[in-house]
N, C-alpha and C positions, 0 to 999 in steps of 0.2 A: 215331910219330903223337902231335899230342900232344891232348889235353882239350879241350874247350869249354865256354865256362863255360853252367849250364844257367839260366834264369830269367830274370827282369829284373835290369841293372844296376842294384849301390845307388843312392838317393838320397843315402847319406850322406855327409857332407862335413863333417872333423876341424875344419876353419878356422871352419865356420858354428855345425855341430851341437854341439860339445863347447862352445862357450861359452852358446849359447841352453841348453841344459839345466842348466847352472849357474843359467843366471837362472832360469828358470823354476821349478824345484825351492826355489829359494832363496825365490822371491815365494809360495811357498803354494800351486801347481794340483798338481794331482794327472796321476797319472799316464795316465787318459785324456784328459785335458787336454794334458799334452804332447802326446802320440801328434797329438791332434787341431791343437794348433797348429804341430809339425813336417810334416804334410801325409802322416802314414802310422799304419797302424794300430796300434792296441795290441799285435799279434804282433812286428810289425814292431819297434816298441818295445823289448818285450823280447828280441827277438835281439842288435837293436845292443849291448844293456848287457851280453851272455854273449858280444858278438864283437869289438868294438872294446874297450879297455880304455881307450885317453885317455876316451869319452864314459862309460864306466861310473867311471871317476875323476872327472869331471866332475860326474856324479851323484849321484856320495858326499859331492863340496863342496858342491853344491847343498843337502845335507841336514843337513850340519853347519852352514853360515849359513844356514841356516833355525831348528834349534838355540842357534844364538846368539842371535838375533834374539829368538827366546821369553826367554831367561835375560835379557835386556835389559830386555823389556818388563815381565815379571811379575818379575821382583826377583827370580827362585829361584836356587837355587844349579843347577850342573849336578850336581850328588848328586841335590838334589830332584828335578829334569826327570825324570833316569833313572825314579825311583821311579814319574813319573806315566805314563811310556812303558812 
C-alpha cells in the first residue's frame, strides 16, 4: 500500500522560485517581503530554504550580490563589511 501525500501540493517551482529569490534578496527586501511577493507565507518561506537546496543556494547568492553591491557602493573592503555585519 503505498503513502499519500498529506497537505496542499507545493507552490514551489525550481524554474520560477530559485531565480526570483536571487533577485529579490539581491535588490534589498527582506524576508517577509519575499514570503509576500512569492504569494506564501513566511513559514512556508522558511521551509522551502531547509527543503529544497537549488532555492536555499539561490538565497545564499542572493546575499552575496547583495554584499557586493555594498562593497561597491561604499568603497569598503569586504574585511571592512564583515566588521560592520
Amino acid at each position: 500500500m503505498t503513502k499519500k501525500a498529506k497537505g496542499r501540493p507545493t507552490k514551489y517551482s525550481k524554474d520560477i522560485h530559485d531565480d526570483l529569490v536571487y533577485k529579490l534578496v539581491r535588490d534589498n527586501k527582506s524576508n517577509d517581503e519575499i514570503a509576500d511577493l512569492l504569494g506564501i507565507g513566511a513559514r512556508t518561506f522558511y521551509d522551502w530554504l531547509d527543503r529544497y537546496p537549488s532555492f536555499s543556494q539561490s538565497y545564499k547568492k542572493g546575499l552575496e550580490a547583495k554584499l557586493d553591491k555594498v562593497i561597491v557602493i561604499t568603497g569598503l573592503t569586504p574585511a571592512e563589511v564583515d566588521i560592520l555585519i
